[in-house]
VMD Tcl script that draws the C-alpha trace (Angstrom):
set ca {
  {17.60 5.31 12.24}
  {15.90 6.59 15.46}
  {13.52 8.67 13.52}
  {12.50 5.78 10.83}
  {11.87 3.43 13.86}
  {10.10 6.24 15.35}
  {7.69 6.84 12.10}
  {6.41 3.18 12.05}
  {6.41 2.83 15.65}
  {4.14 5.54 14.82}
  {2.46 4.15 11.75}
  {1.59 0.81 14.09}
  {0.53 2.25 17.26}
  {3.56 0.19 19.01}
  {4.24 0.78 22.85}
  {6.98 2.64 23.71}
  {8.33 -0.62 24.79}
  {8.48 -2.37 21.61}
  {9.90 0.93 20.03}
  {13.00 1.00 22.45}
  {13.83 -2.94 22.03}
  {13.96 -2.30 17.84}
  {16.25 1.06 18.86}
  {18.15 -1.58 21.09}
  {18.34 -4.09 18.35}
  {19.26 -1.81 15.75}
  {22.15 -0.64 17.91}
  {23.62 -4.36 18.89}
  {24.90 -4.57 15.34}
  {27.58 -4.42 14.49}
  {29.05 -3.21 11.62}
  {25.84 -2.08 10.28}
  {25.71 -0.25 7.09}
  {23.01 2.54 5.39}
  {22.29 -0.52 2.59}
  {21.67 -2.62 5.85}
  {19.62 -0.44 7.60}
  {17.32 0.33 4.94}
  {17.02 -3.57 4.15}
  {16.08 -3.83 7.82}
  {13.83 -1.19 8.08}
  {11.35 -2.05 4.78}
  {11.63 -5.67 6.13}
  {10.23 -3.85 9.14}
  {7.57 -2.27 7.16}
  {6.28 -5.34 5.47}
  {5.34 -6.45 8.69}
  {3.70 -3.22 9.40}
  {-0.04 -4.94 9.43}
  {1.57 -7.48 12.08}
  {0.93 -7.95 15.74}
  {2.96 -6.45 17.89}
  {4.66 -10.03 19.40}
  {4.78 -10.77 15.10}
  {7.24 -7.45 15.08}
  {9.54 -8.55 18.20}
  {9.90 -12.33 16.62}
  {10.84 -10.54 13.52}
  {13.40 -8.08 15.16}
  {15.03 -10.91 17.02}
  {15.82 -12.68 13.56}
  {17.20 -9.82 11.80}
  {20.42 -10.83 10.12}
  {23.28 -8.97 11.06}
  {24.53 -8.56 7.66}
  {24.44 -7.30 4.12}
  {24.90 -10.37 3.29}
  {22.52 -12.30 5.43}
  {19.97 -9.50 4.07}
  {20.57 -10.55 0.65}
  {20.18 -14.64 1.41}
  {17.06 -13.62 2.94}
  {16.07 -11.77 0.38}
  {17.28 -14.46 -2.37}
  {15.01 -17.20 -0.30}
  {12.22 -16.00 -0.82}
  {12.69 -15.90 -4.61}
  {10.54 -18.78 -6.24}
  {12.91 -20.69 -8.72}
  {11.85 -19.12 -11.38}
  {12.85 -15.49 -10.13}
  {15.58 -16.64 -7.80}
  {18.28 -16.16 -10.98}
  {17.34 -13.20 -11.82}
  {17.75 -11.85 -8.36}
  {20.87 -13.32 -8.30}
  {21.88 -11.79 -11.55}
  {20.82 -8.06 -10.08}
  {22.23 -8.78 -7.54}
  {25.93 -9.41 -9.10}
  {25.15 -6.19 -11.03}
  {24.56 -4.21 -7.89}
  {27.75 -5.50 -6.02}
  {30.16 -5.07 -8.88}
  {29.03 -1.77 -9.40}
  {31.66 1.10 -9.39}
  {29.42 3.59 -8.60}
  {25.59 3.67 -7.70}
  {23.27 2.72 -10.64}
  {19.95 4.22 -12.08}
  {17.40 1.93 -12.45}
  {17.74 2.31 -16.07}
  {21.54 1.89 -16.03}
  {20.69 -1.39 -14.28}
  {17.81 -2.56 -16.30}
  {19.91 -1.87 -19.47}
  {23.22 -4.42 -17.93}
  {20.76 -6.73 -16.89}
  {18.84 -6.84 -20.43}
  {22.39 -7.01 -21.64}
  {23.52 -10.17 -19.57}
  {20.34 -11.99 -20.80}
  {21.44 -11.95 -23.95}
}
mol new
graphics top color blue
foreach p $ca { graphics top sphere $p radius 0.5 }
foreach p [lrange $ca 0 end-1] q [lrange $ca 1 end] { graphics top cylinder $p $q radius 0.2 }
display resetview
């Protein structure tokens, strides 16, 4: 974690600052998982061409779930995509084991049906 927070501190130019409150943040969660963290931390990179006062609103409103990642993410689906996420998203949850892309393409070409 410290060293992907480091990277796009990096990548942005932040102050050392704003580097140590997303380490901070990070850290107050808890529970946190890897699938978590990695939701966090590309949410963190889409912002990448943001201010700096942009990043810190959207570290404060980081959901402190899986969960909460996932109704974030499902949010911002238009209609038209939002059940398809949905579908993937059953897919990836009732998986046994971790899926290839073309494992999962393949069940969710097979649900369409």
């Amino acid at each position: 974690m410290d060293k992907e927070i480091d990277q796009i501190s990096a990548e942005k130019n932040l102050s050392t600052e704003t580097r140590e409150s997303f380490k901070l943040r990070f850290t107050e969660i808890p529970n946190r998982t890897y699938l978590w963290l990695y939701l966090m931390l590309e949410e963190l990179r889409t912002c990448l061409g943001s201010s700096e006062k942009k990043l810190l609103r959207v570290i404060d409103r980081l959901p402190i779930s899986v969960e909460q990642s996932y109704e974030q993410i499902l949010q911002r689906c238009n209609e038209k995509n939002e059940r398809h996420a949905k579908d993937l998203l059953e897919i990836i949850v009732a998986a046994r084991r971790p899926l290839t892309l073309g494992k999962l393409i393949s069940f969710w070409s097979f649900i369409r049906v």
